[in-house]
N, C-alpha and C positions, 0 to 999 in steps of 0.2 A: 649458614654458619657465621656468616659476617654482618647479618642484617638486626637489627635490634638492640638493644642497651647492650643487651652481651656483646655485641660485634660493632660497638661506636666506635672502637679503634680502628676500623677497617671502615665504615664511613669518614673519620677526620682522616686517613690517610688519600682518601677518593677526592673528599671536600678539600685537602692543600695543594695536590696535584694539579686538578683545575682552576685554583687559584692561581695558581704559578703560570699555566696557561694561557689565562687571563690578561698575567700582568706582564708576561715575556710577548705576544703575540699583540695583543690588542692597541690598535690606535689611539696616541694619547688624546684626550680630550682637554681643547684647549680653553685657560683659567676661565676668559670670561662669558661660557657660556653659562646658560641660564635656562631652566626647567621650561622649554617650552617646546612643540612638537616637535620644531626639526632638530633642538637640540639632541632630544630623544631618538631619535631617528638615525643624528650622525652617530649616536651611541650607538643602537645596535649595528649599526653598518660596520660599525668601529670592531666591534666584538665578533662580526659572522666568520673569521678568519679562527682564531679560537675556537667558537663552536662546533665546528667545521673538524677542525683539527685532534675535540675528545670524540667527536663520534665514529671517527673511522679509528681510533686509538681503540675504543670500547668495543665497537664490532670487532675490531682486526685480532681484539686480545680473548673476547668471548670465545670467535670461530677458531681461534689457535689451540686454545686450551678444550676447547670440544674435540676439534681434529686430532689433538694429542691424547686425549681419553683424561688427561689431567684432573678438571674437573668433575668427569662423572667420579672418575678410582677414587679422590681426595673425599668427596663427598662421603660415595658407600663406604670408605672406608671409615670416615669420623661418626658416621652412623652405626656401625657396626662397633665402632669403640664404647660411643654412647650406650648403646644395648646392651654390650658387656658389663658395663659400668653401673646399670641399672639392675643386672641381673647376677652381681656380685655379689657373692656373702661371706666372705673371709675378713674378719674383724678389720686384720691391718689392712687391706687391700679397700675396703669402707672407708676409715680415716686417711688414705694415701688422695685416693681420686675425691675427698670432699677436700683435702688441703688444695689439691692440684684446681679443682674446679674454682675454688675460693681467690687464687692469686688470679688465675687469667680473669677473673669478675672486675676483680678491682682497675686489672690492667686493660678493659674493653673487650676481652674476648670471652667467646662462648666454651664454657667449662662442661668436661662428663656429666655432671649432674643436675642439668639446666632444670630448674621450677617444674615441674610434674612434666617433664620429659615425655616417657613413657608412662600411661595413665595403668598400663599392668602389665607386669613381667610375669617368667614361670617361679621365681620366687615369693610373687604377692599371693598368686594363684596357692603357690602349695600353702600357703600359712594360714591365708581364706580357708581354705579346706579342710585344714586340719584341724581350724578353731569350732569351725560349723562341724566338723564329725566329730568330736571330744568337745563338744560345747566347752570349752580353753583353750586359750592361748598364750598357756604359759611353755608349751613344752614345743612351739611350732618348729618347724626342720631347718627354720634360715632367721635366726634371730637378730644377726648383723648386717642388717641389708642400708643401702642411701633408703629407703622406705620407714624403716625401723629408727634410725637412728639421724640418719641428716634432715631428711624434710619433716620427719615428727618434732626435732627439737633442736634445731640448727640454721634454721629460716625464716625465725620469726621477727617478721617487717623483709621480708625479703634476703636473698644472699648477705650473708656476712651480719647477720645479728641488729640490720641497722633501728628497729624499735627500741635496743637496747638504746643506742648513740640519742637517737629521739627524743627518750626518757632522760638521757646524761642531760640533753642540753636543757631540757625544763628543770631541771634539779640546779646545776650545777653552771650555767651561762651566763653571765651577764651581756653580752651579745647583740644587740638589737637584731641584724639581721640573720643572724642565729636563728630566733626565736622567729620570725617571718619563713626561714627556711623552714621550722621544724612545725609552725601553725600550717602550712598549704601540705604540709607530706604528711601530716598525722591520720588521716581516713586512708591513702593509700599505703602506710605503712601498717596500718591496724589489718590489711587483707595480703599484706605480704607483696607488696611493691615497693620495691629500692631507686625505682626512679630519680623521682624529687630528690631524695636524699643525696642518690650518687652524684650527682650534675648539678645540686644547688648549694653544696657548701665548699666547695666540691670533694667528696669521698674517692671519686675516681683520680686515679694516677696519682692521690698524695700520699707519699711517701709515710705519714706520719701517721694513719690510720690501719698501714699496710700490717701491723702484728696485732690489731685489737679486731680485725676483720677478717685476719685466719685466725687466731686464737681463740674469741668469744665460741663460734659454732663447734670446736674442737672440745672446747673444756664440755661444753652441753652434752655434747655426745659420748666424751668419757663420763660424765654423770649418768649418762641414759643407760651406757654401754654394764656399767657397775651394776645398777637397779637393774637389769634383767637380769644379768648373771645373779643374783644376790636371790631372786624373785620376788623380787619387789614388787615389780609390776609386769602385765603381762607384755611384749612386743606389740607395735602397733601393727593394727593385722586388717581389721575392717578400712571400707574405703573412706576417705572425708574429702567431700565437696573444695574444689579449688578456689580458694579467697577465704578457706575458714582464718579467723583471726588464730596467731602463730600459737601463742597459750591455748587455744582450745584444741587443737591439731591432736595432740597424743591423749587429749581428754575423749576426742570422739573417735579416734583411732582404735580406743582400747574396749570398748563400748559402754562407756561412763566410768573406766575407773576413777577416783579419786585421788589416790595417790599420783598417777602419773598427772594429774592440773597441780597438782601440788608442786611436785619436780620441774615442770614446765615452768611454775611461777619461781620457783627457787634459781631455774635459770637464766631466767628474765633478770633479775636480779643480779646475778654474780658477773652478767655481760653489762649490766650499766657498769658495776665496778670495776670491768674491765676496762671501758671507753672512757668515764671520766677523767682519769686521769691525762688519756690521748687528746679527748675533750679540749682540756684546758691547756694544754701545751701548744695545739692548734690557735687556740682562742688569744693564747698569748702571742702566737707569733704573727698575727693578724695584727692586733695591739701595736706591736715594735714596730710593723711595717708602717702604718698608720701616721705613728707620731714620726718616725724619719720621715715620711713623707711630707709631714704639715713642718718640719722643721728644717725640710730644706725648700721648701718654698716661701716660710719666712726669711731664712736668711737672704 
């Protein structure tokens, strides 16, 4: 739960801890030492007091929280939330846990609707079956599912729309490293990895990005949400391969409709014009910092 991009908030809380560790316990090392074996040496000597001091911290708090039952309950229990979450089909109760999943993403933590979570629920099940016995899939028994509607058109380049942001900054950046950020995360945002993106501009914990990263996959899904109901197009209901790129997801979902690549690209689109504006507000305030900076170093 606290392990992986979704759970960096719960590593940097680990990695400051021990730092502080470090710097409260550890022997200072004096100026003029110099890279050489024993200087190295009086280092770790310096530090085994530290080390010493998170390992029985980390055991004493693992066997605590086992003995308490803390961590197994906390677990089964966010796993059982999870599976709820995946096996919901009530429209609003769909858009409640993808807004919910969406904020803890941005803020480091692991959301209900974690990237192909559960590769199949009894919701995916019933709409497979329904589509293969009615060779259709327009009338299946759970049209509003995180399957149908968030990971078919709500994740394309990963949580929070970031291919959209990708695209703003090749459009709309003047940036240099901007545009380095958004050259090294263009192949993994194309299979729906938010990585690079969240951690190299940084997406994570800013503020400024925080309503075009729940809002772009929300509008997508009232769009998606509209076109079923309407039948427009059928619910995504067949399986698709994990890393398909985010636009072809409700193309092979639906089993080549047309229309829904269509909707897919149309919301590719409306989430750049989401972000660019965010885009460049970021872009600007990176700018002001920049020149305050060169401007009080000239003074």
């Amino acid at each position: 739960m606290l392990i992986g991009t979704n759970g960096l908030t719960g590593a940097l809380l680990v990695g400051g801890l021990t730092g502080l560790c470090f710097k409260w316990f550890s022997k200072p090392v004096p100026e003029q030492a110099s890279p050489h074996t024993a200087d190295i040496l009086t280092r770790t000597f310096g530090s085994l007091l530290p080390m010493a001091l998170i390992l029985v911290l980390a055991v004493a708090l693992s066997l605590a929280l086992n003995w308490l039952m803390i961590l197994t309950y906390s677990m089964d229990s966010w796993s059982a939330f999870q599976k709820y979450a995946m096996t919901s089909h009530s429209l609003w109760m769909t858009f409640a846990l993808a807004a919910l999943t969406l904020l803890l993403e941005i803020l480091g933590l692991a959301g209900p609707y974690q990237e192909r979570l559960v590769t199949n629920s009894s919701t995916m099940t019933a709409n497979l079956n329904y589509a293969l016995t009615h060779h259709s899939a327009y009338h299946v028994p759970y049209p509003y599912t995180a399957n149908t509607l968030y990971h078919a058109f709500g994740t394309f380049g990963g949580t929070g729309m970031l291919l959209a942001l990708l695209i703003a900054i090749y459009i709309g950046s003047d940036n240099h490293n901007y545009h380095v950020v958004a050259r090294w995360s263009l192949l993994p945002s194309l299979f729906n990895s938010n990585g690079p993106l969240l951690t190299g501009l940084p997406v994570l914990y800013n503020p400024i990005y925080l309503i075009p990263f729940i809002l772009a996959p929300l509008v997508n899904m009232g769009t998606a949400a509209i076109a079923i109901a309407l039948h427009w197009i059928p619910p995504v209901v067949y399986p698709v391969p994990i890393g398909t790129p985010g636009p072809l997801i409700a193309f092979i979902g639906t089993n080549g409709n047309v229309v829904a690549l269509g909707l897919g690209l149309i919301n590719l689109a409306l989430s750049v014009a989401i972000y660019l504006p965010f885009m460049r507000l970021a872009e600007a305030i990176v700018r002001a910092a920049q020149q305050s900076v060169g401007g009080d170093s000239n003074a």
